[in-house]
N, C-alpha and C positions, 0 to 999 in steps of 0.2 A: 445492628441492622442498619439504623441510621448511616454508620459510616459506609458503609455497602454499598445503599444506594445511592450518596452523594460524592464518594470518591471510585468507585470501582462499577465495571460492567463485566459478566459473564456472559461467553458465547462458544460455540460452537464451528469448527471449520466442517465442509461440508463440498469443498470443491479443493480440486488441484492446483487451483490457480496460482499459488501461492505457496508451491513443494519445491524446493527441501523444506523452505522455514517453514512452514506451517502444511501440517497434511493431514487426508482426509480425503474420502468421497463418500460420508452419509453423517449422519448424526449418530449413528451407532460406532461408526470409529474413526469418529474424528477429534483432534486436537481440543482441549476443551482450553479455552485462552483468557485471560485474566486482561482487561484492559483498564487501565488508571487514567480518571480522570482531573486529577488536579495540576498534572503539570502545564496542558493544555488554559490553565485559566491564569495562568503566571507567564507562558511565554508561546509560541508559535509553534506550530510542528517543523520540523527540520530535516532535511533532505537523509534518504535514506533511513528512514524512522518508518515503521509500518504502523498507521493508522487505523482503528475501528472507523467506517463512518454511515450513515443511513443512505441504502441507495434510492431513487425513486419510486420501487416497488414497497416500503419499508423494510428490507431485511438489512440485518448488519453483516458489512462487508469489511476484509481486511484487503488491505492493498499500499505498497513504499508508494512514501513519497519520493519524487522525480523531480518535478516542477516546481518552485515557489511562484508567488504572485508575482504580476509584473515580468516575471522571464518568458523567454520564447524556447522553446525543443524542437531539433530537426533530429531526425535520423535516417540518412542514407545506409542501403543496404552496403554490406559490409565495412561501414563506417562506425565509430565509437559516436554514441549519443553525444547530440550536442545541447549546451544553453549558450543563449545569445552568441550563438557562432563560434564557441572555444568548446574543444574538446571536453566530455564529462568523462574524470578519473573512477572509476566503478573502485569503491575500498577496497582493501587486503580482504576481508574479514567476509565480503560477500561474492568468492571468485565464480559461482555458481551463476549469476547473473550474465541471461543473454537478450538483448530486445530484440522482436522481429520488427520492422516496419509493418506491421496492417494500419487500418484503419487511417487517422487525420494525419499517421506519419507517413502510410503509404507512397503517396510519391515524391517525398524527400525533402519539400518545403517545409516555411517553423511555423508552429504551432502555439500560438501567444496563451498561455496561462489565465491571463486578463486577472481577475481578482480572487481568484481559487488554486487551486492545489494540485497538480498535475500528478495521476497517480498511477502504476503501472504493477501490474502482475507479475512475482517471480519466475513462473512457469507462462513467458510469453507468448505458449502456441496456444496455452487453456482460458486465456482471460479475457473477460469483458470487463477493462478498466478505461481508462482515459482516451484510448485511441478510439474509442469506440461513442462513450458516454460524454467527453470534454472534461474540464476540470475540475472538481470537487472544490464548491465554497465551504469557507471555514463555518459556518453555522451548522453542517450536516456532519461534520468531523466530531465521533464522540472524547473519542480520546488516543492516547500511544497501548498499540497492542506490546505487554508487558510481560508476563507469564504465561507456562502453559503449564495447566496444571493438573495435564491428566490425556494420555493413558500416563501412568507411571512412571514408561521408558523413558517415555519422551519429555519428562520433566524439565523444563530449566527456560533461563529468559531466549525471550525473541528474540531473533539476529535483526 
């Protein structure tokens, strides 16, 4: 038990924001997700890594990182996201990823990270993440969303 609660957090997905990798619209059938926290105390979170973190309501929210500290994001409509002014290569591994411009990307200027974590919804039309809310300080990040370990199906690690 000990290890449970000093290394690992259980939670529930409960919105779309965040389908394919993770889905769900209730607690009745949504993703149940295994988040680890010890690699968080050994080194930084890292782009394209989907984070657990507390939003200002207290509820835990999953959402990729995007943004490291210190960088800026711009994204013009039909343009590939940018940091600090150079194109961002979206991985192989996550071709399902599309960002819309709302919120602080809206009209196509960059958006400075400043000392937090710039975090965006895979399902860009359902999220209130960073365009919305600004950038997640690392103090509210509990840890790298890890496993899912339930329904059944849908066993296996997070993209």
């Amino acid at each position: 038990m000990l290890l449970y609660f000093v290394a690992f957090d259980l939670s529930v997905v409960f919105s779309e924001s965040m389908s394919p990798a993770l889905q769900g619209t209730s607690f009745a059938n949504g993703d149940c997700v295994l988040t680890e926290k010890i690699s968080y105390r050994l080194r930084a979170p890292q782009r394209w890594e989907v984070v657990t973190f507390i939003d200002d309501t207290g509820l835990r929210v999953m959402k990729r990182v995007v943004g490291l500290p210190g960088e800026q994001i711009r994204l013009r409509r039909g343009q590939p996201l940018e940091i600090d002014g150079r194109p961002l290569d979206i991985p192989e591994r996550l071709p399902y990823l599309h960002y819309i411009p709302y919120g602080n990307l809206a009209d196509g200027k960059p958006v400075a990270c400043g000392t937090g974590y710039y975090l965006l919804g895979d399902d860009s039309r359902d999220s209130n993440d960073s365009r919305f809310e600004g950038s997640v300080p690392r103090a509210k990040i509990l840890g790298r969303a890890w496993l899912i370990v339930g329904p059944r199906p849908r066993y296996g690690f997070v993209n």
